[in-house]
N, C-alpha and C positions, 0 to 999 in steps of 0.2 A: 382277375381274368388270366393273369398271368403265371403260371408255372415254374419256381424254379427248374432250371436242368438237372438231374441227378449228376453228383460226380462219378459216380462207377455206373457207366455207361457201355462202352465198349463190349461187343458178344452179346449183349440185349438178342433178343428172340421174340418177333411179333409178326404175326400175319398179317401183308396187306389188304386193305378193303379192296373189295373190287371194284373196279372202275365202271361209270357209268356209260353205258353203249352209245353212241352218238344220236341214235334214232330218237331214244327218251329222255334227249334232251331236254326240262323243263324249263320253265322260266321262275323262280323263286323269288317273292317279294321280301326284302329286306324289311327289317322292322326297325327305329328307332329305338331308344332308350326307356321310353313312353308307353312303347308295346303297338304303334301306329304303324299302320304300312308305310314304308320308304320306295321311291321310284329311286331306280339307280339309273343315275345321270353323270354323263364323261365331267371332270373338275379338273381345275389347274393343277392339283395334287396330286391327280393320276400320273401326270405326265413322267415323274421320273422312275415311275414303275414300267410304263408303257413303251419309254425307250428302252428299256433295260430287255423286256419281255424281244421289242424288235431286235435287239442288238442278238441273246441267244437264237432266234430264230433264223438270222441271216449269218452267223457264225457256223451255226450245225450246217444250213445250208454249205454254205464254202467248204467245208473238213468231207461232209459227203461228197461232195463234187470236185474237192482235189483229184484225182487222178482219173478224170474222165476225160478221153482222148477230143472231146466237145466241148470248148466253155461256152455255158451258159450264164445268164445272167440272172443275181439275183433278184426273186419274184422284192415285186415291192409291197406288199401285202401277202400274209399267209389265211387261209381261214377263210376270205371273201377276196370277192375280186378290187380291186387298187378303184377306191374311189367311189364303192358302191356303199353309202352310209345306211343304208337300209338294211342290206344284211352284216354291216358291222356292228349296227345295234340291236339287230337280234341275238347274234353271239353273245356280246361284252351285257347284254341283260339280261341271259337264260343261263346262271350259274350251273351247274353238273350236278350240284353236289348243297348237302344242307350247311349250316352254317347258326352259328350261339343265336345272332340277332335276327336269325332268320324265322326262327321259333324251332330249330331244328331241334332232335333228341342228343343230348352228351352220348351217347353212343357211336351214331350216325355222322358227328363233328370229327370224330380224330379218324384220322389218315395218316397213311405213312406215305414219305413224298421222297423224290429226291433233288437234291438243290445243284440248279447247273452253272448259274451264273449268281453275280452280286449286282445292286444297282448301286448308283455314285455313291447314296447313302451308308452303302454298308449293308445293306439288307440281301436274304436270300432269294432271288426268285427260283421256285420249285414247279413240281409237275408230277402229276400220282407215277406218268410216265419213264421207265429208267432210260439208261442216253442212248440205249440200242433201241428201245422204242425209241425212243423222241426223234430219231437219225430217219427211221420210216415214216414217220407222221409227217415232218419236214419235207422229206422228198418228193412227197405225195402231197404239198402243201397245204397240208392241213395245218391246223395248229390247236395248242393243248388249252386246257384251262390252268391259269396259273397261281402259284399262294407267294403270297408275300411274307418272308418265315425271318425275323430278324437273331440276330445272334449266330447263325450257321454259317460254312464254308462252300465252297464248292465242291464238288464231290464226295458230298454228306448223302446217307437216308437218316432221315428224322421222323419223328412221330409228332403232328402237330393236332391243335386243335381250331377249326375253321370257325372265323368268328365272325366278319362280317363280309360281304361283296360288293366289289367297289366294280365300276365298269371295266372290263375283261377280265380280273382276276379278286381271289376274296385274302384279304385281313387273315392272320392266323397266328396263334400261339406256340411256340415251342414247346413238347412236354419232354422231349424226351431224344437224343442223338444215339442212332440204333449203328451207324456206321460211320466213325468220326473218321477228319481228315485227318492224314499225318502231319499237317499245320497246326491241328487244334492243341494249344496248349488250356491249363488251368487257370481261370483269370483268380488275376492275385485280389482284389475285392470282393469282400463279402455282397455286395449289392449287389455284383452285377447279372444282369439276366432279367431284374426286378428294376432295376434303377436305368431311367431312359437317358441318361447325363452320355455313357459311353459305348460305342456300339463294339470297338475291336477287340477287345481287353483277352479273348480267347484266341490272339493268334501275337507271332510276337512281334516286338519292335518293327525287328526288317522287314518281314512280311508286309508289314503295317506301312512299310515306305514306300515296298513293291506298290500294294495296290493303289497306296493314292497316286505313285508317276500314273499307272496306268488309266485313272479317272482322269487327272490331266488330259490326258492322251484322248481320251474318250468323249470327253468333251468339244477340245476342238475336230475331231474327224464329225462328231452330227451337227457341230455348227456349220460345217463343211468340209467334205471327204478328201478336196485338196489342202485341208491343214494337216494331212496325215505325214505330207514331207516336212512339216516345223518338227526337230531332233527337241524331243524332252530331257533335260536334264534330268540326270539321279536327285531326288530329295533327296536336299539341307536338312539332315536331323534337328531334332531337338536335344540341347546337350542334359536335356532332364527330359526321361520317356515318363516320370511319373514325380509330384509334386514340384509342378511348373508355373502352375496356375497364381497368379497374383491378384486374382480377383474372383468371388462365388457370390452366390444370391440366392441363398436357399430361401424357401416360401411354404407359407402354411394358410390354410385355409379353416374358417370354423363352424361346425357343424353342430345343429341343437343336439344330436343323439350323442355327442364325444364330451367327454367331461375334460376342462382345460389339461390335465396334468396329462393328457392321451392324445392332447392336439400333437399330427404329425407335423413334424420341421424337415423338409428335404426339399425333395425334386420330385418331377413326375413320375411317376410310374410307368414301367412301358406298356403303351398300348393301354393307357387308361387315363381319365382324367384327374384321377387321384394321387395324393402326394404319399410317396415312400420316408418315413421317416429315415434321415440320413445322419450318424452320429458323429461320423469322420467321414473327408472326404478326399481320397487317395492324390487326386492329381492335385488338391492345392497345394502351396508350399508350407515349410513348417509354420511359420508367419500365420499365414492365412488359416491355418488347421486353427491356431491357437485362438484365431479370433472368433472364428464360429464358435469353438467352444463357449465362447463368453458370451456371443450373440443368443446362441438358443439358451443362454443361462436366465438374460436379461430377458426374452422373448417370452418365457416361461412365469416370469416373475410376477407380470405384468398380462398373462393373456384374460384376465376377466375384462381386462380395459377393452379389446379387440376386438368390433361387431363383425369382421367380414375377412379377416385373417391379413397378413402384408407379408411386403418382400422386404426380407433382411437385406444387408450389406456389408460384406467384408473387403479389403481391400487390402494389399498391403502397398506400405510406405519408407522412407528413406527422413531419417530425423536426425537432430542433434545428437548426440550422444549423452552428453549432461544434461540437455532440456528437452525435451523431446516435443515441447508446444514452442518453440526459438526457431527464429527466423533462420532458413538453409541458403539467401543470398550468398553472403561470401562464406561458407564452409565449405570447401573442397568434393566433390563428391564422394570421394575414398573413406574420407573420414566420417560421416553419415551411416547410421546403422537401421537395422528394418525393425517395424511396428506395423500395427495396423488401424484402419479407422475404421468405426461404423458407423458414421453419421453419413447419412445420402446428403447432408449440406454441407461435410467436412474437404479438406483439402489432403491431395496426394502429391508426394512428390516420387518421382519414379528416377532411377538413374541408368544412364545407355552408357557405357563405357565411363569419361569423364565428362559425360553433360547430365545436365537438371533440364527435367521437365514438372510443374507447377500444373495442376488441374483441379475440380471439381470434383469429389468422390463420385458423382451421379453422371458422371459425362466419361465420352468414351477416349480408351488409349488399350494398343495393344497389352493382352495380359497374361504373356509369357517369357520373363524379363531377362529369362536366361539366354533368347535366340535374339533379342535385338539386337546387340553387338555385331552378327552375323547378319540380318537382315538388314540392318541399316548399311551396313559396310558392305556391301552386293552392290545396291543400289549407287553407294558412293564411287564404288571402284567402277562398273560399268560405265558410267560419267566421265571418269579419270580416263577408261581406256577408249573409249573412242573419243573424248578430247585431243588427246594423244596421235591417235589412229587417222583425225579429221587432219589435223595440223601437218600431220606429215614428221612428228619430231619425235618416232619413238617412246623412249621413257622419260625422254624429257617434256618434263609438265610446268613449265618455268611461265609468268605470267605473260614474257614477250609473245609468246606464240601459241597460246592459248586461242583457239576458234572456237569455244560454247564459254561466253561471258556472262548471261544472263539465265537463273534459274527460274523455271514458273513453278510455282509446288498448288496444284489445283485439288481441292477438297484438304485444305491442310492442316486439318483440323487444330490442334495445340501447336501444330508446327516440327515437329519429328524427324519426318526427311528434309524438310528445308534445312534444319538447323542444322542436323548429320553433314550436311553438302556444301554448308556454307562459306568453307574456308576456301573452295574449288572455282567462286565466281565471285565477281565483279559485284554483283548484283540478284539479291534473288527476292521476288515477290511471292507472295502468297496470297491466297483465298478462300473463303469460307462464309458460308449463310449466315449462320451462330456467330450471335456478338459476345457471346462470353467467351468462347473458343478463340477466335481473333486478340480477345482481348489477352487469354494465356499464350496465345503465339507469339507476342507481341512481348509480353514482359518475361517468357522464355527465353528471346532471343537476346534479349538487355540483361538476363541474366548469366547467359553463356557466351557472352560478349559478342555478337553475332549482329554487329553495327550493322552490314550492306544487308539484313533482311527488312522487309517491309510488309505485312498482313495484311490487306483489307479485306473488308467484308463485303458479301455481295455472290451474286451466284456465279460459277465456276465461267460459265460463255463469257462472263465480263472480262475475266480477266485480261485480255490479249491485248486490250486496248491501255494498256496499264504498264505493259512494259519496257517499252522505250528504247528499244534493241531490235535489231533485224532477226527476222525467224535465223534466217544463217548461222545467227551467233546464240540462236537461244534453245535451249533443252525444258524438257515440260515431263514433270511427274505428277503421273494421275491416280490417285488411291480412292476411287468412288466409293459407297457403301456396297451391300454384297446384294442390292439389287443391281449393281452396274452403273452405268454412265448414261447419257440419253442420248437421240442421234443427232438434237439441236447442238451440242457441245462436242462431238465428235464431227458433223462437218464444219464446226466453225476451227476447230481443233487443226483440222486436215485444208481446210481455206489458209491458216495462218502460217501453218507449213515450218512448223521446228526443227531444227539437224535430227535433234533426238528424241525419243518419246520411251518413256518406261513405266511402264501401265502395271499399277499392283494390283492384285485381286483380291477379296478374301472370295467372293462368289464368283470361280471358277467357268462354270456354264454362261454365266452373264457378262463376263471378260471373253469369251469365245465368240458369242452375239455380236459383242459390240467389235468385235474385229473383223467378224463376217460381214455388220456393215459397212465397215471401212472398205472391206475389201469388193464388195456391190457398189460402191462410189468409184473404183477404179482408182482405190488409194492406196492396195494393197499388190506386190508385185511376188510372183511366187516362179521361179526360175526363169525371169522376165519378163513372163506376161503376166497382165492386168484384165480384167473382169472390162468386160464392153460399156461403158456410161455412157449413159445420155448428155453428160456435159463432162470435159474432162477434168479431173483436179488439178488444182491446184499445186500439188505435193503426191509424189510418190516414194511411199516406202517397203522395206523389205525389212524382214523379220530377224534377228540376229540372234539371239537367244532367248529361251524358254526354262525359266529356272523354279521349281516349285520349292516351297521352305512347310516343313511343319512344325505350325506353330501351336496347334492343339494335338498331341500324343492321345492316342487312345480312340479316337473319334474318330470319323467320317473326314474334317473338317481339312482344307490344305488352305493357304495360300500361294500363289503363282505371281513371276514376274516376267513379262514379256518385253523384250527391248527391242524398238521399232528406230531405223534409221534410216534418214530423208536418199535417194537415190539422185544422185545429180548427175 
């Protein structure tokens, strides 16, 4: 389906289609895979097309309407009127335009569009529209039909091919960049364009840091348009933009029509459900490159065995130096050198500075091992400085006058920032569902001699009854998975009322949720005032830092840390 981009692009010369008059507007039935008609229906998927689509329309809106001696307010809907779902779903299901699955003609599919924004993803939203149209369509509240073009910039025209229609705007391919930005650089792998693993690869590093602060930033303003005064930090690079990765999982699948020595080994293909064979893969490290290579060697060796294809495992590890299956208890971590495993039932050890972390090859731990040092040590020093800051003793962090004694490390899984933090309190508990996870937290901590931690198991709401110290004196670190946290554990979180709270992310929009419900409980204080509740909390806090880290280079992907401290 997919089209590489040509590299000698620039000064391309193509006629655009003409756009379809609003009056003949039809409705187009999408067709499956099948060849069946498809009803297009709004999905949870749309949604971060459809904020994106909102965000350029209320942006053009404002850039027009700067310097008009009348502010007006932006419309809350463009297209139909706010609230009328009857004519939103005649719009968002009368596509403009033909489309691959639609049964349209390869002729009638490609368009030339231009890209005005990106959504969080990295993706282009476009419009056949250019921006001095779009600027009148806006104004006039209309609003455009949109594509969703991945790989492009903003302020591209591109040549795409329209493939399928999702509700308000259709799926599209790249063929072709007719007016590239002066961002665009050459991505240095050969996959990419064809390989769905990385979306940025054609803009560079900083660029790459620019937009994800600004997805940050994007996030919490639609979780709520008063978190637009939380100040985002500059993303914490990665000290490796490329072979970072310490962990990959290429997959194959096997098909009657493919003879084994033709079965592909990679990733998915963009925009398809099919696997791109992948030979080398840029962002692992050299470790890990090495191991694939063995993997798809063995994978190969053995694929007559394989009725329905599987997912390899590479991993990389931290070994003896002379033994390399010998126990890494008491060997120093410096002295430990890197391998890798492929067994989904083998053992990793990972090293953070000078601590050992001990896991499952099949269970999860950050995997880019060059920014832990940096990302754990954030979190530790944030700790340290408002310890500090609470106490009233400056730099001095001396154990007399220490006021956060007890750490809560909640979702902790092998134990990572507990252990990081450990030497800072009195006492630090942990939690976690997974008894195996607990169980490596647990002899983590007895390996990095990390006496005052304690693991149990059990869901994250339990833990508060567990820790034996006044909220006053306790600090709570929350690292949920990247659906977020839930609002059973955030008001029990905000009942229990900790000095400090340092909330990590990997899913950014779902860390923005979960703060906008804090801050609908009237837990959250934003240049003083708090949100009206129907019961008051417990705990009021204000937000002292916003710190994003990249941990996956190349990608869409950020993590964020928010430090929340109690307002007495």
């Amino acid at each position: 389906m997919f089209e590489q981009v040509p590299s000698a692009i620039p000064g391309s010369k193509r006629v655009a289609s003409p756009a379809v008059p609003e009056q003949k507007r039809v409705k187009i039935e999408n067709k499956d895979r099948g060849g069946k008609k498809r009803a297009v229906r709004k999905a949870n998927s749309d949604e971060t097309m459809l904020d994106a689509i909102q965000l350029l329309m209320r942006n053009t809106w404002l850039e027009e309407h700067a310097e008009s001696a009348c502010s007006q307010a932006v419309p809350e809907s463009f297209g139909w009127t706010a609230g009328d779902k009857q004519a939103e779903a005649e719009f968002c299901r009368a596509a403009p335009v033909a489309a691959k699955l639609a049964g349209g003609e390869p002729s009638e599919c490609e368009l030339d569009v231009y890209v005005h924004e990106l959504t969080e993803r990295g993706v282009g939203v476009a419009t056949r529209e250019s921006p001095a149209e779009l600027r009148g369509m806006v104004k006039d509240r209309q609003r455009p039909w949109a594509f969703q073009v991945p790989f492009t910039l903003r302020g591209e025209k591109v040549r795409i091919r329209s493939v399928r229609h999702e509700w308000g705007y259709t799926q599209a391919d790249l063929l072709a960049v007719l007016e590239p930005s002066p961002l665009r650089i050459d991505a240095p792998c050969k996959y990419f364009g064809q390989c769905s693993g990385c979306q940025l690869q054609h803009t560079s590093y900083n660029e790459q840091l620019i937009f994800k602060r600004e997805m940050v930033s994007r996030a919490l303003v639609q979780a709520n348009p008063l978190f637009a005064q939380f100040a985002v930090s500059q993303v914490k690079q990665s000290p490796l933009p490329f072979g970072y990765r310490t962990k990959l999982t290429p997959h194959f699948d096997i098909r009657k029509d493919t003879p084994p020595e033709h079965v592909a080994i990679g990733f998915a293909m963009a925009g398809q459900r099919r696997v791109l064979d992948i030979e080398d893969c840029m962002i692992g490290t050299d470790t890990v490159r090495m191991g694939a290579k063995k993997a798809r060697e063995n994978a190969r060796s053995k694929m007559d065995t394989y009725k329905r294809g599987a997912t390899l495992l590479i991993r990389e590890t931290n070994v003896p130096k002379d033994d390399p299956s010998g126990d890494v208890t008491d060997i120093p971590a410096s002295e430990l050198v890197k391998d890798y495993v492929l067994d989904h039932k083998g053992w990793v050890t990972d090293v953070v500075e000078d601590l050992k972390f001990r896991y499952p090859a099949s269970s999860f731990f950050q995997n880019n091992a060059s920014i832990l040092p940096a990302f754990t040590g954030y979190v530790r020093d944030e700790l340290r400085k408002w310890n500090q800051e609470l106490s009233g003793c400056g730099s001095d962090n001396s154990q007399s006058v220490r006021v956060l004694s007890h750490l809560v490390d909640a979702y902790c899984g092998s134990g990572l920032f507990g252990i990081a933090c450990h030497a800072d309190f009195e006492k630090v508990v942990g939690i976690e569902i997974s008894n195996e996870s607990i169980s490596c937290a647990n002899n983590n901590a007895k390996m990095n001699g990390a006496d005052n931690c304690d693991f149990l198991l059990g869901d994250a709401s339990k833990i508060f009854d567990k820790v034996g110290a006044s909220p006053s004196n306790t600090a709570v670190i929350i690292d949920p998975p990247r659906k977020g946290s839930n609002p059973d554990f955030l008001d029990q979180l905000v009942a229990y009322g900790p000095r400090v709270i340092i909330y990590i992310a990997c899913g950014v929009p779902a860390q923005a949720r979960d703060l906008n419900h804090m801050y609908n409980r009237g837990a959250i204080s934003i240049d003083g005032q708090t949100a009206p509740a129907g019961t008051k909390p417990a705990s009021v806090y204000r937000v002292t830092g916003v710190q994003p880290f990249d941990l996956f280079p190349q990608t869409y992907h950020v993590e964020n840390i928010i430090t929340l401290v109690r307002e007495d």
